[in-house]
DSSP file (Angstrom, degrees, kcal/mol; ACC not computed):
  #  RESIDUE AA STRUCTURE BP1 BP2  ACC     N-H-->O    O-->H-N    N-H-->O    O-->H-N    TCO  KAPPA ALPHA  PHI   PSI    X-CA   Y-CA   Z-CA
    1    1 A X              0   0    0      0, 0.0     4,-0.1     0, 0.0     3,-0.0   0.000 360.0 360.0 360.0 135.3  112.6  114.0  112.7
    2    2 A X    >   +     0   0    0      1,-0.2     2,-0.5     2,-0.1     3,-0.5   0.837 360.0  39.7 -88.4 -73.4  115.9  112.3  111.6
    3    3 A X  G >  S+     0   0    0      1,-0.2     3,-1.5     2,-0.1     4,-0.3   0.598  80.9 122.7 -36.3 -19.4  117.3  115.8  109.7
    4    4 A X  G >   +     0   0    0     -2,-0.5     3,-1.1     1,-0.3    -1,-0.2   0.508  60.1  70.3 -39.5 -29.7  115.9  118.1  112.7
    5    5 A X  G <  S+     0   0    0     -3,-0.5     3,-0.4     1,-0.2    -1,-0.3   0.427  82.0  68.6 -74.8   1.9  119.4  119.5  113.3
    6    6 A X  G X> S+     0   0    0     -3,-1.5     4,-2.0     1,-0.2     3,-2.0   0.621  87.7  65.9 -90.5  -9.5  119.6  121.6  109.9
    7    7 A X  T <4 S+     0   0    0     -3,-1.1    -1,-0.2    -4,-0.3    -2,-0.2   0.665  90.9  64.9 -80.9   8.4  117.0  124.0  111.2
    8    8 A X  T 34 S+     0   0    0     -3,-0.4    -1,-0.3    -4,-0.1    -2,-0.2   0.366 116.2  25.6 -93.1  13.1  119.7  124.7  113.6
    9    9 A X  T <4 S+     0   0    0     -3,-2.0     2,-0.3     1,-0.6    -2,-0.2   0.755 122.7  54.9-129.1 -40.6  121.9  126.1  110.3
   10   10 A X  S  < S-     0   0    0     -4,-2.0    -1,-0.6     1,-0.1     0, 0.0  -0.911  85.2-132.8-105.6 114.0  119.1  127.1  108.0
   11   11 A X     >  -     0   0    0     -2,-0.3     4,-1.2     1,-0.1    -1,-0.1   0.035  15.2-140.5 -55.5-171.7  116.4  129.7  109.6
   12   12 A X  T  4 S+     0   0    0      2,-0.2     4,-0.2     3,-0.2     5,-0.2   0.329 114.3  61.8-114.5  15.8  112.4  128.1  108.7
   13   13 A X  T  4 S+     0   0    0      3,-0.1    -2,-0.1     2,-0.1    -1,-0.1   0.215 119.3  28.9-104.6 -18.3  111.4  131.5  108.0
   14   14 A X  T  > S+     0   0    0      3,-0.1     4,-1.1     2,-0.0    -2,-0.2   0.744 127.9  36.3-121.2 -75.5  114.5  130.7  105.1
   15   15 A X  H  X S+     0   0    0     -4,-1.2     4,-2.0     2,-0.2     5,-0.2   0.587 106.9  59.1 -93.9 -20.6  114.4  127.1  104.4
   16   16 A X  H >> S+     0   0    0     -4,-0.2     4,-1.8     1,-0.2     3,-0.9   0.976 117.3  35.5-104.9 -70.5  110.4  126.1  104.6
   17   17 A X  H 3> S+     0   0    0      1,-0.2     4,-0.8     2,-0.2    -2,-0.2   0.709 114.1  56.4 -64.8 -21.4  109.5  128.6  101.6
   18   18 A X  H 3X S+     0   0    0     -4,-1.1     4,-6.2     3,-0.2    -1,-0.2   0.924 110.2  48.9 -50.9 -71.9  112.8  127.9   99.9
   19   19 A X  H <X S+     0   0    0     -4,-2.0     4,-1.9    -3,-0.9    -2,-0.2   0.989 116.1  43.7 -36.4 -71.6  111.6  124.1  100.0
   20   20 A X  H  X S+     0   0    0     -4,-1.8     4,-1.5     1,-0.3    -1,-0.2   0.519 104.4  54.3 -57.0 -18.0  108.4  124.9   98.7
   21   21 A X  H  X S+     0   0    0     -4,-0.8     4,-2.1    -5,-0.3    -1,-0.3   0.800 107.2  54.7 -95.4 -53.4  108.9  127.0   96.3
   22   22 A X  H  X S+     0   0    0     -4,-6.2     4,-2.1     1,-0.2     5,-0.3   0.911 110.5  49.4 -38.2 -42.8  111.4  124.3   94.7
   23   23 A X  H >X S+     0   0    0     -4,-1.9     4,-1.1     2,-0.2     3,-0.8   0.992 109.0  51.9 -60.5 -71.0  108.5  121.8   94.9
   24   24 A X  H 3X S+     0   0    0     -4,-1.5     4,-3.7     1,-0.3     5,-0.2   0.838 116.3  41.1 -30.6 -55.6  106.2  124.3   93.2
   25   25 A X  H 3X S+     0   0    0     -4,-2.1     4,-1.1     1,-0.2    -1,-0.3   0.800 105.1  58.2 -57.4 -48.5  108.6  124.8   90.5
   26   26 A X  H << S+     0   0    0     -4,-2.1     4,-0.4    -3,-0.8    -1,-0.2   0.462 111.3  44.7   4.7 -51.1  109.6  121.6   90.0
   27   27 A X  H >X S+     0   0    0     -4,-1.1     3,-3.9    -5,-0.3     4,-0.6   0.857 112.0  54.3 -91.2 -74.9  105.6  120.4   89.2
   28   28 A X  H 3X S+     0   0    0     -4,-3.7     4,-1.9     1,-0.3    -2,-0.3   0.699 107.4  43.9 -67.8 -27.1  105.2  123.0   87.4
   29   29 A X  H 3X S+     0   0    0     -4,-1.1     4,-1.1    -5,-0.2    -1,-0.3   0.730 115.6  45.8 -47.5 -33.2  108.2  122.4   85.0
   30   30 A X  H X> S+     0   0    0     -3,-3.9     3,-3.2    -4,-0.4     4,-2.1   0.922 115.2  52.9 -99.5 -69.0  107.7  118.4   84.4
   31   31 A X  H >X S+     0   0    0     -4,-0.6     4,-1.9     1,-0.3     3,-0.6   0.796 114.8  45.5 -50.2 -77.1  103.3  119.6   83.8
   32   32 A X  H 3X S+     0   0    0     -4,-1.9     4,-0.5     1,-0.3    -1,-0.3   0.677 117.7  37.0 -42.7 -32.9  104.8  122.2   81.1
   33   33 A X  H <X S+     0   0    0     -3,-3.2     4,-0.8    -4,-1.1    -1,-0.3   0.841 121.5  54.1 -88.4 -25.2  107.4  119.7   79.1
   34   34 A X  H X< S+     0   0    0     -4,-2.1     3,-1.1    -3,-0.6     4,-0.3   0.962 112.7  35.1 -44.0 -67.8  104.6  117.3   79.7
   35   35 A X  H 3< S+     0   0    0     -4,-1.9    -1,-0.2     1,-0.3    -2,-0.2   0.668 125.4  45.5 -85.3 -18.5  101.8  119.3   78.2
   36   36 A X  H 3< S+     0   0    0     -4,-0.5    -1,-0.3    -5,-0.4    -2,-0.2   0.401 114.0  45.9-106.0   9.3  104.5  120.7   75.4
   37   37 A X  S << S+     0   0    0     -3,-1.1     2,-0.2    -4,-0.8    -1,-0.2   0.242 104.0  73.4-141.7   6.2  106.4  117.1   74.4
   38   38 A X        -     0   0    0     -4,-0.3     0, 0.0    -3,-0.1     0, 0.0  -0.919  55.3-161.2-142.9 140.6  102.8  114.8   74.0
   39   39 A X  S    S+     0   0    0     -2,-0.2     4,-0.5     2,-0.1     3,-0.4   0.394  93.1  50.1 -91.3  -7.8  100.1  114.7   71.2
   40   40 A X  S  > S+     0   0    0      1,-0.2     4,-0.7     2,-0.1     5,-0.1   0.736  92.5  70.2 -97.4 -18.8   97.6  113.1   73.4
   41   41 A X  T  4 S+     0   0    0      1,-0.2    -1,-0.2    -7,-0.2     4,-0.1   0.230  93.5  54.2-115.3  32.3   97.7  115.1   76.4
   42   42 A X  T >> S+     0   0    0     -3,-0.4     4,-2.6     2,-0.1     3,-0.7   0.631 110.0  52.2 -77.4 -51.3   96.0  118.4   74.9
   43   43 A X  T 34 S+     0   0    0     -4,-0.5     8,-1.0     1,-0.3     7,-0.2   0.660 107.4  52.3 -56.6 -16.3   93.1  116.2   73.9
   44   44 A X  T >< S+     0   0    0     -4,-0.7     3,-0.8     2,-0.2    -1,-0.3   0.828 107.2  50.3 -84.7 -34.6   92.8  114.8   77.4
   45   45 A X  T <4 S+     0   0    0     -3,-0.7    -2,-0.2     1,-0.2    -1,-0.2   0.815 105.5  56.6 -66.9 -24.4   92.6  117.9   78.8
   46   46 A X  T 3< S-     0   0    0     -4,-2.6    -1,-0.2     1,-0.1    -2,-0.2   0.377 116.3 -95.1-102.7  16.3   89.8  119.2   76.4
   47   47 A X    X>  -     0   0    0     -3,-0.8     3,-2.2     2,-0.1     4,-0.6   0.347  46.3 -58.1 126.2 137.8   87.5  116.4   77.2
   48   48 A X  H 3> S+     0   0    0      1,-0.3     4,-1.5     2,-0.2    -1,-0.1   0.675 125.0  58.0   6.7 -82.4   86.4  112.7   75.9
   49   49 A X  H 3> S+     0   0    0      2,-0.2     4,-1.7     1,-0.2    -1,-0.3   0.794 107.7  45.2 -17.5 -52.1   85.3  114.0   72.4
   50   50 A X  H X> S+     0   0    0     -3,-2.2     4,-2.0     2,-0.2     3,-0.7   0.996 109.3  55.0 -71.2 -68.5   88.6  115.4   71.7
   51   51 A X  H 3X S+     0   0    0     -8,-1.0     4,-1.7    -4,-0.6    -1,-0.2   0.558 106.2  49.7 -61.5 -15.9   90.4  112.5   72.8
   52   52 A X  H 3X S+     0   0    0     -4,-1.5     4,-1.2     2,-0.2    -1,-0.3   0.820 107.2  54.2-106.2 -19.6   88.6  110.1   70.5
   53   53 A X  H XX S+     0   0    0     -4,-1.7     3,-1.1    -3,-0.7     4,-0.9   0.985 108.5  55.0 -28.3 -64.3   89.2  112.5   67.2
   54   54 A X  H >X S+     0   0    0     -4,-2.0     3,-4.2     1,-0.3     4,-1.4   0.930 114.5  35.3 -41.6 -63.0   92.9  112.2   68.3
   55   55 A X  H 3< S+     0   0    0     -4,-1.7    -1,-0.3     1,-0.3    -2,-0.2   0.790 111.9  58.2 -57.7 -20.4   92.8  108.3   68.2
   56   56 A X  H << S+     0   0    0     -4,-1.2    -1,-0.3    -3,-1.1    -2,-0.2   0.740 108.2  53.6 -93.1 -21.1   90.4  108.3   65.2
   57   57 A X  H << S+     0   0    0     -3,-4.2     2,-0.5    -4,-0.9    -1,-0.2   0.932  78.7  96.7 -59.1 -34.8   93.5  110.5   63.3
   58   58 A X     <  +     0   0    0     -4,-1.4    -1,-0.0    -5,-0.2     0, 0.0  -0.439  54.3 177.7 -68.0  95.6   96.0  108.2   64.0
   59   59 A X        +     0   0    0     -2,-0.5    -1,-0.1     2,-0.1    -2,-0.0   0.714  44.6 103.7 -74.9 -28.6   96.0  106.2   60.6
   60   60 A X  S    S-     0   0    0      1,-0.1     2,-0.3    -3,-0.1     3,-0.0  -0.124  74.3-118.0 -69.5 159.7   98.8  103.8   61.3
   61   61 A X        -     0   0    0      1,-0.1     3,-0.1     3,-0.0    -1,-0.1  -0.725  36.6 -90.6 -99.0 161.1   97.8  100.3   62.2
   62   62 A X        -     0   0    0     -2,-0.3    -1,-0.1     1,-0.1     0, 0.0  -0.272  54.2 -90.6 -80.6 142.1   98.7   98.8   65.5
   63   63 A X        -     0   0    0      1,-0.1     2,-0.4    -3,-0.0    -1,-0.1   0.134  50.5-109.0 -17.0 139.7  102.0   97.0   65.7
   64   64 A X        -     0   0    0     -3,-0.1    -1,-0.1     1,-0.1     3,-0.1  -0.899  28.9-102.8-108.6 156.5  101.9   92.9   64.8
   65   65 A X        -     0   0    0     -2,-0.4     3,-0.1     1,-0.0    -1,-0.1  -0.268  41.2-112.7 -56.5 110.6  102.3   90.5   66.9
   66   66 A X        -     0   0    0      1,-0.1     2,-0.4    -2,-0.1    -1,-0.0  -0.333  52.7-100.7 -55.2-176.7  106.6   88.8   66.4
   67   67 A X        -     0   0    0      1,-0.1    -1,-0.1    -3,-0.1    -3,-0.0  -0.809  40.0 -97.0-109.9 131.4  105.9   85.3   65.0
   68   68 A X        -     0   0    0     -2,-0.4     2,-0.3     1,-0.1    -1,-0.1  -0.180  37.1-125.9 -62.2 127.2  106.0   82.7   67.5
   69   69 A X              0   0    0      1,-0.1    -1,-0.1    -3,-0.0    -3,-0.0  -0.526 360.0 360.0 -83.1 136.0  109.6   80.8   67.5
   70   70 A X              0   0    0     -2,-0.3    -1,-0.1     0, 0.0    -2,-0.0   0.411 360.0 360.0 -90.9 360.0  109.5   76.4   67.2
């Protein structure tokens, strides 16, 4: 382990749950702005059906194509 010398400053009774609990936190924070900042990604969760209502709302028409330069 190249770091192996901080568990000699930080117990692992301290530092391993510390870690982990950041991690935890961390996912669950990016899942929450994730799930609160997207229209698509309720509809994904609630199943095929759902997700093709969303698309079938969506009035606008897809982007065109720039026009090819001579």
């Amino acid at each position: 382990m190249i770091y192996g010398k901080i568990w000699c400053v930080v117990k692992p009774s301290v530092g391993l749950p510390l870690f982990l609990g950041g991690v935890a936190l961390t996912s669950l924070t990016v899942h929450f702005a994730v799930l609160n900042n997207t229209s698509w990604f309720k509809g994904f969760m609630e199943g095929p059906a759902k997700v093709a209502a969303v698309s079938a709302d969506a009035s606008s028409p897809p982007p065109e194509a720039p026009a090819a330069k001579k």
